[in-house]
C-alpha positions as CSV (number, residue, x, y, z in Angstrom):
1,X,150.1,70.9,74.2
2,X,148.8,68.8,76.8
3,X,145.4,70.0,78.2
4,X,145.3,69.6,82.1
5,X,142.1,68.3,83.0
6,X,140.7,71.3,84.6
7,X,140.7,72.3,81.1
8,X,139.3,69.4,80.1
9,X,136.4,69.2,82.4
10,X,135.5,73.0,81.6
11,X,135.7,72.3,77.6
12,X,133.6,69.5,78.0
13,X,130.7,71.5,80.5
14,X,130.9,74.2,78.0
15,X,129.9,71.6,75.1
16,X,127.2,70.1,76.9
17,X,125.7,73.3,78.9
18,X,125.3,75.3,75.7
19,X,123.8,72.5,74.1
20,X,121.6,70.9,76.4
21,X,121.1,73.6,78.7
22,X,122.5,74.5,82.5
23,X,120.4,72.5,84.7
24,X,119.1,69.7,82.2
25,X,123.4,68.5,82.9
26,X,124.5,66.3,85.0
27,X,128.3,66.6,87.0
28,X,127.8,63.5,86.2
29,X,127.5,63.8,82.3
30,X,130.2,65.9,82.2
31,X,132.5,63.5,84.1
32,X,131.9,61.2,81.6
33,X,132.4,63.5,78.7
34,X,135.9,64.6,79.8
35,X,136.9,60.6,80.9
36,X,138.0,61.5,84.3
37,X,136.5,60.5,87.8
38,X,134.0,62.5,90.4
39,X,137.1,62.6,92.8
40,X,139.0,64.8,90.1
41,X,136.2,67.0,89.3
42,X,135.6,67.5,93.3
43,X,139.6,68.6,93.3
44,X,139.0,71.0,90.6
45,X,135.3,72.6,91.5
46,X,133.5,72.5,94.6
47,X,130.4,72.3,93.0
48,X,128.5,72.3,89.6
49,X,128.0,75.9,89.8
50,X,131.4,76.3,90.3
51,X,132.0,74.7,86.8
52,X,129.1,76.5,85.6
53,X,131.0,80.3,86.2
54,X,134.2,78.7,85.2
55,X,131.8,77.6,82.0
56,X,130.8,81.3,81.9
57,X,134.2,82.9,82.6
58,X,135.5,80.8,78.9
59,X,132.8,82.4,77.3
60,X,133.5,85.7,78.7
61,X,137.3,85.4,77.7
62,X,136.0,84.6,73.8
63,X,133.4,87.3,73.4
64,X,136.0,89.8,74.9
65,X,139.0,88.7,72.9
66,X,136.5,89.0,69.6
67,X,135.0,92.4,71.0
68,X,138.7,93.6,71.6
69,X,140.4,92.4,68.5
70,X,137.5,94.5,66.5
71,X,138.3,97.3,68.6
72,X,142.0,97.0,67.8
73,X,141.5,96.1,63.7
74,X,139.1,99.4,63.3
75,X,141.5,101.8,65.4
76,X,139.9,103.7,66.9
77,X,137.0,104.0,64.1
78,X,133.1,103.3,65.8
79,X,131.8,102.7,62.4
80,X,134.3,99.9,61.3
81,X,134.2,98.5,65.3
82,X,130.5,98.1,64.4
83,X,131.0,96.2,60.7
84,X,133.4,93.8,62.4
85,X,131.3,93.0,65.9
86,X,128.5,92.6,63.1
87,X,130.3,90.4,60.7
88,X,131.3,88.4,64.2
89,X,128.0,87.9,65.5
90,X,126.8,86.6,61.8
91,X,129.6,84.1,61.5
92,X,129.1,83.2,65.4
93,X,125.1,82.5,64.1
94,X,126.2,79.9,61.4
95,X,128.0,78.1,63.5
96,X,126.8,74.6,64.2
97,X,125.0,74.4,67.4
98,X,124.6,77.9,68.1
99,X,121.8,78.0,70.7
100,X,122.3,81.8,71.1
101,X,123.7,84.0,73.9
102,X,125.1,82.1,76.9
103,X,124.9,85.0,79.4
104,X,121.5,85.1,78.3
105,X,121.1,81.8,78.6
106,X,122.1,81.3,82.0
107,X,120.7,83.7,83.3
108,X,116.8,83.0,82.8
109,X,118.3,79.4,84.2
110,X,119.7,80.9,87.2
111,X,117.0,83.4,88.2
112,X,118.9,84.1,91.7
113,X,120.6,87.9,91.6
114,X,123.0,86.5,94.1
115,X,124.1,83.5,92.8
116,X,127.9,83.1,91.9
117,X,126.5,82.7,88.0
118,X,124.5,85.6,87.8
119,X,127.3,87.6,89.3
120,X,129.3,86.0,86.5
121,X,126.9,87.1,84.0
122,X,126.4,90.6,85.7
123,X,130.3,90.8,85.2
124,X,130.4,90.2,81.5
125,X,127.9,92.3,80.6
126,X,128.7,95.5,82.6
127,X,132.6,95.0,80.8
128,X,130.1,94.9,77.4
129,X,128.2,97.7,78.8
130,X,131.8,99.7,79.3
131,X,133.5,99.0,76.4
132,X,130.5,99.5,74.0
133,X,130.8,102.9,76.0
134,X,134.5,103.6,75.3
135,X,133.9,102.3,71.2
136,X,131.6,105.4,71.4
137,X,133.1,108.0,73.1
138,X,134.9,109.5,70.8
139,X,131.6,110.6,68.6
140,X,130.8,112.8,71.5
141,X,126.9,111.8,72.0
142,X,125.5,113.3,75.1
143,X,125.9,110.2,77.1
144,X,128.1,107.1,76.2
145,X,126.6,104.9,79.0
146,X,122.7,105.3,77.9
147,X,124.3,104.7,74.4
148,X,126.1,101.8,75.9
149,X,122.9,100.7,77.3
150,X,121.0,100.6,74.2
151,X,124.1,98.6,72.2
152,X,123.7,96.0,75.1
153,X,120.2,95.8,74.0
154,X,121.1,95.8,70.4
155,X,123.6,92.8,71.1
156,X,120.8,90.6,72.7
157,X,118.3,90.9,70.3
158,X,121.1,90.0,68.0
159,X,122.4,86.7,70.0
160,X,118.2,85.6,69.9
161,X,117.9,86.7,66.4
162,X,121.1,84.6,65.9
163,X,119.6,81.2,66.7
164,X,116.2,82.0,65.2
165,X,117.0,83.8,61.8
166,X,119.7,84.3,59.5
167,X,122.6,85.2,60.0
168,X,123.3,87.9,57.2
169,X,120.4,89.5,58.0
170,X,121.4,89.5,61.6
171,X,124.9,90.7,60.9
172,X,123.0,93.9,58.6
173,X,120.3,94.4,61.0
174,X,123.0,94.9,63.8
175,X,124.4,97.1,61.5
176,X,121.6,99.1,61.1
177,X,120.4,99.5,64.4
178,X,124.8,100.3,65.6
179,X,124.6,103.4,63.1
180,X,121.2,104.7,63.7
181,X,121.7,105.1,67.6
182,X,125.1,106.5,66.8
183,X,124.1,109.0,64.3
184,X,121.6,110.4,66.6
């Protein structure tokens, strides 16, 4: 399948920002990267931060699809949700290159509440937020969305932990701290 180069201009941002960082990448760089010319990237984004949410939006899209297939394979089951987002973050921490979360990320890059990428990031993590939410409904705790809260919390200590410790012990630590607030 032929990849349009829309496509190949975000693959090769996403490379370079979650390696090298946001602002330390050129347009330029990433021009080069994808082997096209500044004319074609000016058709496709208006500007860098446009590339930067379409960046985060691809991100968004993998997290969720990961999130949501866990959901789906433990039906309906918090518990097993939490063994598989666990077992996901420790395979996502072994990964080459893993530099940690890239909402995270961008968003101590991009201090601005009202930029387009924080709005971006705000997105993605109030559809975390709500879905860590809906995994726990159904134990019928007091209130889902402080619950929800604390998960979020839970899930960034894990994406830091991820590119500073290892990964097992990230994926059981998760774990851990998933059952403990749930039992409560």
């Amino acid at each position: 399948m032929k990849t349009s180069m829309r496509e190949a201009l975000i693959e090769a941002a996403t490379e370079l920002f979650y390696a090298d960082g946001l602002r330390a990448v050129s347009v330029d760089k990433v021009i080069e990267k994808a082997g096209t010319t500044k004319v074609t990237f000016y058709r496709h984004f208006k500007s860098k931060d446009d590339l930067v949410v379409a960046h985060l939006e691809r991100r968004a899209e993998q997290e969720r699809a990961g999130i949501t297939a866990a959901i789906e394979a433990a039906g309906g089951d918090p518990d097993r949700t939490f063994q598989l987002i666990a077992q996901q973050l420790g395979t996502m921490a072994c990964e080459q290159g893993f530099r940690g979360c890239p909402f995270i990320n961008a968003a101590a890059e991009y201090p601005d509440a009202a930029s387009a990428v924080r709005i971006q990031v705000d997105a993605h993590r109030a559809w975390c937020k709500t879905t860590f939410a809906d995994i726990v409904r159904p134990l019928g705790l007091d209130d889902p969305a402080a619950t929800a809260d604390d998960l979020m919390l839970i899930r960034d200590g894990a994406m830091v932990a991820g590119y500073l410790d290892d990964a097992d012990a990230l994926a059981a630590s998760f774990l851990r701290s998933a059952r403990a607030l749930t039992a409560a």
